[in-house]
C-alpha positions in Angstrom: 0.0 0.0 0.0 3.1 2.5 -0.2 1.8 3.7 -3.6 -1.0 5.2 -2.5 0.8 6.9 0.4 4.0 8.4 0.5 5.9 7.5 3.2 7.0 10.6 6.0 10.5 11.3 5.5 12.7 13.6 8.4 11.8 17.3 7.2 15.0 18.6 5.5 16.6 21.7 6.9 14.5 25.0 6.5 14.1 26.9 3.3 15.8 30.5 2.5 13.6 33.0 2.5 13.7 35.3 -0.7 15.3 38.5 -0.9 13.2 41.3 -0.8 13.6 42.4 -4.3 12.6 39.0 -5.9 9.8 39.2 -4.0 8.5 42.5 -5.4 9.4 42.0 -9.2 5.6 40.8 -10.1 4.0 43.7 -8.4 6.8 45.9 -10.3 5.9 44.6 -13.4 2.1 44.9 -12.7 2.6 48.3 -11.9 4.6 49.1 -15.3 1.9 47.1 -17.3 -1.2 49.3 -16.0 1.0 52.4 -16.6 1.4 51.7 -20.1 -1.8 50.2 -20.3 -4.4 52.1 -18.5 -2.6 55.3 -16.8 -0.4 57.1 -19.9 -3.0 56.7 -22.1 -6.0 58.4 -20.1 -3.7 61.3 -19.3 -2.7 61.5 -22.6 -6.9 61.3 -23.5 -7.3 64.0 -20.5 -4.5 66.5 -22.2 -5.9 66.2 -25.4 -9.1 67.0 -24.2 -8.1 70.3 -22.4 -7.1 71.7 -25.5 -9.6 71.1 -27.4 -11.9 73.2 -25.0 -9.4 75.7 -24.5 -9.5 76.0 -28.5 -13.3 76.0 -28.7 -14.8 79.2 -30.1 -17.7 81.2 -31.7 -19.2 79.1 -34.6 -17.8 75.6 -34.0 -19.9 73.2 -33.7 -20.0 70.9 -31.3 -21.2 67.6 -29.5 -21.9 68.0 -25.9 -21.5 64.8 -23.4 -24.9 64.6 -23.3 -25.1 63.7 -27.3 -27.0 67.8 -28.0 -25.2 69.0 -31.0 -25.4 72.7 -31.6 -23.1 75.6 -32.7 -21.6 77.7 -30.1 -22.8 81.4 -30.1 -21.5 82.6 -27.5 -18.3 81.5 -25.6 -17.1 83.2 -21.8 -13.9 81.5 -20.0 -16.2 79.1 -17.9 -19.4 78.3 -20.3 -20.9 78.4 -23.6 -24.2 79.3 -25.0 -24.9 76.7 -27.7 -27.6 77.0 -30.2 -29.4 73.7 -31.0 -32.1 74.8 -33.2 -33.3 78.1 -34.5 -34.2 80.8 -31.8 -33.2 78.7 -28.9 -29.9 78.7 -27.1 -28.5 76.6 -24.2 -25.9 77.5 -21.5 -23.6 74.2 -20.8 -20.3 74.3 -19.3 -16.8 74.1 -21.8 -15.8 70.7 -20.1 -18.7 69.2 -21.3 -17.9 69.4 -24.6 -17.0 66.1 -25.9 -16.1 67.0 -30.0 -15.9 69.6 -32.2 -17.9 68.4 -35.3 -16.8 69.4 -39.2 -18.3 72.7 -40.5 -21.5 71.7 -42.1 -23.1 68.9 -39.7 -25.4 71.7 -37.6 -27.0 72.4 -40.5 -27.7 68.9 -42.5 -28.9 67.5 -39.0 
């Protein structure tokens, strides 16, 4: 019946404990993975967005977050007033802003 069981052998002198460093290499690498993954590109995203808003300006027209497209009639440093059909303006805030459509699209929409 040894086969089935292994026998129980002396236990052999302890085991070293790994150095600190080897220890930490996967988190490390996890860590440069999401970086290049997940955290460069959404900054890059973020920046990219900033100037676009900073950019925006009377006559562009533009997508809000909310999916209203319109063309901007008035702009101040904080919000815009966005017209979204004839005769009737909306105040949103610049961050909202998620494109700036091609000249053209207001008007065939």
């Amino acid at each position: 019946m040894d086969f089935f069981i292994s026998s129980a052998w002396a236990q052999a002198a302890p085991a070293q404990q790994p150095d600190a460093l080897t220890s930490f290499i996967p988190l490390i690498i996890i860590f440069v993975v999401f970086y290049f993954l997940l955290i460069r590109p959404q900054t890059k995203r973020a920046k990219e967005h900033r100037k676009m808003v900073s950019e925006l300006k009377v006559g562009d027209e533009v997508v809000t977050s909310g999916g209203v497209l319109g063309k901007i009639s008035e702009a101040g440093d904080q919000f815009l007033e966005v017209e979204i059909a004839t005769g009737v303006t909306v105040k949103v805030q610049r961050s909202t802003v998620s494109m700036v459509m091609p000249k053209g699209t207001y008007k065939s929409a």
